[in-house]
C-alpha positions in Angstrom: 0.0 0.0 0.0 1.2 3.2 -1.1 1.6 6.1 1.4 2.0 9.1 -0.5 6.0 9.6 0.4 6.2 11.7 -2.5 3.3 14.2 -1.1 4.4 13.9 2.5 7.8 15.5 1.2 5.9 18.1 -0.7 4.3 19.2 2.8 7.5 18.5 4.8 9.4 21.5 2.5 5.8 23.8 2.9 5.7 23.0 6.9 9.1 23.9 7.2 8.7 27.0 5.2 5.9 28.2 7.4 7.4 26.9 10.4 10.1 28.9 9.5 8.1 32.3 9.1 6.5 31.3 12.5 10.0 30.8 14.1 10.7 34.1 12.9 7.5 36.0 14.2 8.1 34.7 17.4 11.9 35.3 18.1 10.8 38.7 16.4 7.7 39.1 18.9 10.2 37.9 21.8 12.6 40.8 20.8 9.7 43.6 20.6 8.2 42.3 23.7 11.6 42.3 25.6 12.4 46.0 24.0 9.0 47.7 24.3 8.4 46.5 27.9 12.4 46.5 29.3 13.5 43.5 31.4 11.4 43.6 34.4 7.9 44.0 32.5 8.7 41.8 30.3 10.0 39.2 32.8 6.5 39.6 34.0 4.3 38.7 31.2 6.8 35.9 30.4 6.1 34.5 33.8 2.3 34.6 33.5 2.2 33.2 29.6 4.8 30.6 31.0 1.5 29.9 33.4 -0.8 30.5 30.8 0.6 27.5 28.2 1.6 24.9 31.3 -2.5 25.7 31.9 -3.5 24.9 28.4 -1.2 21.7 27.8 -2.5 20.1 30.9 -6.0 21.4 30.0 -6.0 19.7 26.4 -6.1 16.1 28.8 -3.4 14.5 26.5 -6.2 14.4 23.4 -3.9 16.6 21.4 -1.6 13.9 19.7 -4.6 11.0 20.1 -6.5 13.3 17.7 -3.7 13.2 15.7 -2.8 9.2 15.6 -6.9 8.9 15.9 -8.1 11.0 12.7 -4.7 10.0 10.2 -6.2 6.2 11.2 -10.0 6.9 10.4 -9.0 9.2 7.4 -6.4 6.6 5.6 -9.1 3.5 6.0 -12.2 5.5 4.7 -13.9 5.9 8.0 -13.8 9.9 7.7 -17.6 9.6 9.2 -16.4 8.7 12.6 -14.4 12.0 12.4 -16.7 14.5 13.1 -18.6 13.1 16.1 -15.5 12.4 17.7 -14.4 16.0 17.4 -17.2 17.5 18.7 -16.9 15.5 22.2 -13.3 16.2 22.7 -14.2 19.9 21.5 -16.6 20.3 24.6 -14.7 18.2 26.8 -11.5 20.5 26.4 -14.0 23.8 26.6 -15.2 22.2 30.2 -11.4 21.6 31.3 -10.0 24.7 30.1 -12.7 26.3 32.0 -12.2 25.0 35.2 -9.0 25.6 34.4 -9.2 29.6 34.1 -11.7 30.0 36.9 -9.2 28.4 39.0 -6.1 30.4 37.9 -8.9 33.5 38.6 -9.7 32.4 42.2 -6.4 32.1 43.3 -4.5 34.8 41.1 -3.5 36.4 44.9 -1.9 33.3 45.9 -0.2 33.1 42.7 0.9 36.3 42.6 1.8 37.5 46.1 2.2 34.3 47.6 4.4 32.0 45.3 5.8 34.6 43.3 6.0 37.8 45.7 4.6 40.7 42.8 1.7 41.9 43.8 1.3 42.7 40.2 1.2 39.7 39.0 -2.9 39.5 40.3 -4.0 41.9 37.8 -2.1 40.5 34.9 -3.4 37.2 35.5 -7.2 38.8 35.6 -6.5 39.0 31.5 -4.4 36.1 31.5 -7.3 33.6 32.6 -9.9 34.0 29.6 -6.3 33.6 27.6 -6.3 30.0 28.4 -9.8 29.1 26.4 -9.0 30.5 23.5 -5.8 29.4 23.0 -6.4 25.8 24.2 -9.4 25.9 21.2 -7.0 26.9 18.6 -4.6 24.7 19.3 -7.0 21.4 19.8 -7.6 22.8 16.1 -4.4 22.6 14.5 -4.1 18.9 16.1 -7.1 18.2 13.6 -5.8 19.8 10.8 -3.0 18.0 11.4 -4.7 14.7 11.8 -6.4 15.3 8.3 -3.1 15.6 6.9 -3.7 19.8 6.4 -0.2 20.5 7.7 -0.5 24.4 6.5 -3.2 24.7 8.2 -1.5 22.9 11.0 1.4 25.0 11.6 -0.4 28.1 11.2 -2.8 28.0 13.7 -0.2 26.3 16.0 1.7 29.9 16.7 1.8 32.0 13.2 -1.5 33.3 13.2 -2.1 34.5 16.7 2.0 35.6 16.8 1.1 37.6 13.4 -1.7 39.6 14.6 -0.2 40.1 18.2 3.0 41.2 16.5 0.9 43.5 14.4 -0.9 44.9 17.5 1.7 45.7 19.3 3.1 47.8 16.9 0.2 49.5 16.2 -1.0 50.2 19.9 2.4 50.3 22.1 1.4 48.6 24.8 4.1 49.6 27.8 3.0 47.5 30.8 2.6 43.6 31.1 -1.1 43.9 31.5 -1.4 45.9 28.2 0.3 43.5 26.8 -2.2 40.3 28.1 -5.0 42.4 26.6 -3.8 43.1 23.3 -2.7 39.2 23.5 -6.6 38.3 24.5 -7.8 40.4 21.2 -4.9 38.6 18.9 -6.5 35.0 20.0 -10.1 35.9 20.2 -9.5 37.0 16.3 -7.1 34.0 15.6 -10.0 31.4 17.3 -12.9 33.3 14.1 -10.7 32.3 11.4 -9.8 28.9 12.7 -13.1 28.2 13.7 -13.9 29.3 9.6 -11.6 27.6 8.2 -11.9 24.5 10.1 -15.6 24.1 9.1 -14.9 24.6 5.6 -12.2 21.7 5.8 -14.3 19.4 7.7 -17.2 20.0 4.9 -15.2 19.0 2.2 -12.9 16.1 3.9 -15.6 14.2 6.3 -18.5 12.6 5.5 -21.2 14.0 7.1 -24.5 12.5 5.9 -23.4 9.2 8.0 -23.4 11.2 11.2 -26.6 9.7 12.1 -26.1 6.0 11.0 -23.4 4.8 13.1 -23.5 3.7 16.9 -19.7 3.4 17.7 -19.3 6.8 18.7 -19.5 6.6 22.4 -16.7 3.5 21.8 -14.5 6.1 19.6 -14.5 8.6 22.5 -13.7 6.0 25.7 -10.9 4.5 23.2 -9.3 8.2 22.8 -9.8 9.0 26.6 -7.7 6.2 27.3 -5.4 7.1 25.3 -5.6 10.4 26.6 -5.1 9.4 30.3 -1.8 8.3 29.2 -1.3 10.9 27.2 -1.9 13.1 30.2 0.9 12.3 32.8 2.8 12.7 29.7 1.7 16.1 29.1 2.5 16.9 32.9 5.8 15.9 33.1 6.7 17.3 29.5 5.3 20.9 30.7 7.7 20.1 34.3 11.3 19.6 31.9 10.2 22.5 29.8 8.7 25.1 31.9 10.0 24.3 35.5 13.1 26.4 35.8 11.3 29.4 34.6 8.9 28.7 37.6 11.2 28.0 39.8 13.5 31.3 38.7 10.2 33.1 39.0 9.9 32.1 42.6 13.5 32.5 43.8 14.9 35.4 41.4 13.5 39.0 40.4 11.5 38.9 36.9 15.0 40.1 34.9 16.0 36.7 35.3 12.8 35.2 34.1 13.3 37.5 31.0 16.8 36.4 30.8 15.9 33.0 30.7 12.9 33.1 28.5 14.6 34.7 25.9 17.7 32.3 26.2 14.8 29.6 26.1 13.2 30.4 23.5 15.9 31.3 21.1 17.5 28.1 21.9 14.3 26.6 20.2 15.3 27.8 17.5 17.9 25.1 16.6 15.1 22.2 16.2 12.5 23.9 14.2 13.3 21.8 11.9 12.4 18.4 13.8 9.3 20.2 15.1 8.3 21.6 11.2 8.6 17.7 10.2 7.1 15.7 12.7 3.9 18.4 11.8 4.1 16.5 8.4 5.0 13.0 9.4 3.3 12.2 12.5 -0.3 11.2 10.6 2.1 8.9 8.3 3.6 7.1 11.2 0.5 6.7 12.5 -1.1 5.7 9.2 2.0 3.3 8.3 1.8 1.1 11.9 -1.9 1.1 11.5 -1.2 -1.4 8.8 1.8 -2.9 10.3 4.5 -1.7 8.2 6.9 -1.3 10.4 10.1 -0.9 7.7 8.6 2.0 6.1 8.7 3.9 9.9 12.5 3.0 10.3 13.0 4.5 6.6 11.4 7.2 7.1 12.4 8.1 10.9 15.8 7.4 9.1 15.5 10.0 6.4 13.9 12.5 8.9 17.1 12.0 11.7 19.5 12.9 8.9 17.7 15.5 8.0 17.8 17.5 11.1 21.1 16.8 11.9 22.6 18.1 8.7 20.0 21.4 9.6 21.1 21.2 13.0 24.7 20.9 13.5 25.5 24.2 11.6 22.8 26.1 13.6 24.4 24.7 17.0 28.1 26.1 15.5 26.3 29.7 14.9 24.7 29.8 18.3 28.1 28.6 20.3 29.8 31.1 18.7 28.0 34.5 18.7 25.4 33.8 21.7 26.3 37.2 23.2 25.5 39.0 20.0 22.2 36.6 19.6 21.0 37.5 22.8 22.1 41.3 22.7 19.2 41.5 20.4 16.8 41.5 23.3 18.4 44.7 25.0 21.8 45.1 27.0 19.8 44.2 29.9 20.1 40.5 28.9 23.9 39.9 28.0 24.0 37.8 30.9 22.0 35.3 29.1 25.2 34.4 26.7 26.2 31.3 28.7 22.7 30.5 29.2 22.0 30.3 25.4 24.8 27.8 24.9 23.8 25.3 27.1 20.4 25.5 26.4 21.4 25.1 22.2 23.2 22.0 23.5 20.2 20.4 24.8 17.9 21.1 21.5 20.7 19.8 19.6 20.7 16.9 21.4 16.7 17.3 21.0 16.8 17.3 17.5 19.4 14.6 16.8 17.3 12.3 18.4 15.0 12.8 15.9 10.9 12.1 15.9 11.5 9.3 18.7 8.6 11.1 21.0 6.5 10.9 18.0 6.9 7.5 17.1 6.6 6.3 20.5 2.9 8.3 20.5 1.7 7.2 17.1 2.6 4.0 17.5 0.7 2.8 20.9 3.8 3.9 22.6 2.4 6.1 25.2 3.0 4.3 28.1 6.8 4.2 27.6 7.1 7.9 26.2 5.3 8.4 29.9 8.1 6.7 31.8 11.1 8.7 29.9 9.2 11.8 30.4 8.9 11.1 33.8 12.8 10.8 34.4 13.3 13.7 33.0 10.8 15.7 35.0 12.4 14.0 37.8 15.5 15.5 37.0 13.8 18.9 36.3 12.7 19.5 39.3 15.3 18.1 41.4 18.2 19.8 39.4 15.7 22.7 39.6 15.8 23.3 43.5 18.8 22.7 43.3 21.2 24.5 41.2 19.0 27.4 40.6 19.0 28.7 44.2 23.3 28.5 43.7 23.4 29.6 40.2 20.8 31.2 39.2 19.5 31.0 35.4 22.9 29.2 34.4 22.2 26.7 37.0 18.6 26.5 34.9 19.8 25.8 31.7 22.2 23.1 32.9 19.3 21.3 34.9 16.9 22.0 31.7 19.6 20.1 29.1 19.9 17.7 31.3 16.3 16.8 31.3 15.3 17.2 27.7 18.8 15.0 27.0 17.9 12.2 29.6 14.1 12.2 28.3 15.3 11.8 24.5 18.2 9.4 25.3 15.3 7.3 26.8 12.6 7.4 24.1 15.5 6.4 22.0 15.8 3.3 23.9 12.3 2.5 24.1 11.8 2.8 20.0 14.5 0.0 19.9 12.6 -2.0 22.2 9.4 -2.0 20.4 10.1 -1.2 17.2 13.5 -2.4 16.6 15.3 0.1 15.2 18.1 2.7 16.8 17.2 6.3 15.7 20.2 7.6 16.7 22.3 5.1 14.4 22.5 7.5 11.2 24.1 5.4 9.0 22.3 2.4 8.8 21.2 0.8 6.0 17.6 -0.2 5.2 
């Protein structure tokens, strides 16, 4: 059975090329943000969309990637019909849990901000930053099912580019100069960014899913309790993943003035920048994988996990050798305020290198029924995360953060690595082997 290779190369080089203008956008928003707002204000609004996006992960319940592995399976045997009715219970489920969610963060927006993270102004900002995590958690579910559908434009669009785009676009336009100016504008950029997806999303689903069998199937109520199941694995996952990414910045937050989140962020997030590409391609591939082990063809997912390990490594390794050699001047971009963040970017662009070598092992591991052993190397490396975290940050402050974050993402990769080879058979860190 043929898989389309051909067209799933034609939407790696388009997800890459948006994922790239997204990249962009963003390390251009960062740079604005960090500029317009100066180091303190901006450490703030980092802090509370750090908040914001560990709320909206753990609100998604883990269906984000089932949706994914779900709809590519449904779509490539002809079941499309079974599509739309589970969409629209995961849509209102997510709604409920993203919710709660918000009304929670609302309630307790003075503990939050006074009594974890000792600013007072934190409560105010987080007033705006509450309604933040609906919307966004609703877009996002979204591009999961464009994804799942194989509509990887749509995909990596309404991931980040769209909302980034218009936020971007506002801020120029209205100068925002405080962190809670900032969270409104943000609020607007979404609400507009949730229209057009919601548009879009019902034109797709009109011409991809078949509809007029809505009514004349009875497995619906099994479609959703299989994909919750999923999802409650899914879930721990989600956890842990948000504790190795977004930890330190907490834990900076609550031990170190908001420069240092800003610092940090900044380092963060232009240290992403070195696997865009593994994040661009697993958009395109992860229906396939999921697709190809649906019908057992398990050679094809070595070939192409193969093909997509190389590729990011070639990417990769030049983008480290930029980033270890002018992080000062990278990171200068933000401000002069930040130039203690030079350090910090190089061991942070070690660990996404290490990230991106790895290749699509997380992905694999989800697509194919692996989600019980992606949850246990997760959870090693949130166990390292926070750990590390209480640690080294109270001695060394944000360079004590990126070591304890590379050491987590590494250990967490190094693992699904090992647990690919266990159930698939195949090392995806071995580059040169032959199929």
């Amino acid at each position: 059975m043929s898989f389309g290779f051909s067209e799933l190369g034609q939407k790696t080089v388009l997800a890459l090329a948006v994922k790239a203008l997204a990249i962009g956008v963003l390390f251009l928003l960062n740079i604005i943000v960090s500029r317009t707002l100066g180091v303190d204000e901006a450490g703030m609004f980092f802090l509370v969309q750090t908040v914001v996006m560990i709320a909206v992960a753990i609100s998604r319940l883990g269906f984000d990637n089932v949706i994914v592995k779900v709809f590519s399976r449904y779509h490539s045997k002809g079941e499309s019909w079974r599509i739309w009715a589970l969409y629209k219970n995961v849509l209102a489920t997510i709604f409920v849990s993203s919710s709660v969610i918000a009304i929670i963060i609302f309630a307790l927006r003075v503990l939050i901000g006074s009594a974890i993270f000792s600013n007072e102004l934190l409560e105010v900002v987080l007033v705006v930053a509450a309604p933040c995590i609906i919307l966004l958690n609703i877009i996002t579910y979204h591009a999961f099912c464009f994804q799942g559908l194989k509509f990887i434009f749509e995909r990596v669009v309404f991931e980040s580019l769209a909302h980034s785009s218009v936020f971007l676009l506002a801020i120029l336009l209205l100068k925002p100069t405080t962190a809670l100016e900032l969270f409104t504008v943000y609020l607007y950029a979404l609400l507009a960014t949730l229209i057009v997806a919601m548009l879009r999303w019902f034109n797709v689903a009109r011409l991809n899913i078949n509809l007029s069998c809505y009514t004349l199937h009875n497995s619906y109520k099994a479609d959703f309790l299989s994909a919750l199941a999923s999802a409650k694995i899914m879930l721990s996952v989600v956890v842990t993943t948000q504790i190795v990414h977004w930890s330190s910045v907490i834990i900076i937050g609550i031990y170190s003035a908001p420069s240092d989140v800003a610092i940090f962020f900044a380092s963060l997030k232009t240290a992403s920048l070195i696997s865009f590409v593994l994040v661009a391609i697993n958009a395109a591939a992860a229906p396939t994988f999921a697709a190809l082990y649906g019908h057992g063809d398990i050679t094809s997912i070595d070939r192409l996990a193969l093909r997509i390990s190389r590729a990011t490594f070639l990417f990769t390794a030049p983008l480290l050798t930029l980033v270890m050699l002018w992080a000062d001047e990278i990171i200068l971009l933000f401000g002069s305020d930040f130039i203690e963040g030079g350090d910090v970017l190089r061991v942070l662009a070690l660990g996404q290198f290490v990230n991106a070598a790895t290749g699509p092992v997380g992905y694999i591991l989800q697509m194919t029924d692996g989600e019980a052993a992606m949850r246990k190397g997760v959870l090693v490396g949130a166990v390292v995360a926070i750990i590390g975290g209480l640690t080294l940050i109270p001695l060394y402050g944000i360079l004590g953060a990126a070591i304890v974050t590379t050491c987590a993402v590494t250990t967490q990769n190094l693992l699904c690595v090992w647990f690919v080879r266990q159930s698939l058979g195949f090392n995806a860190l071995y580059l040169w082997r032959k199929i």
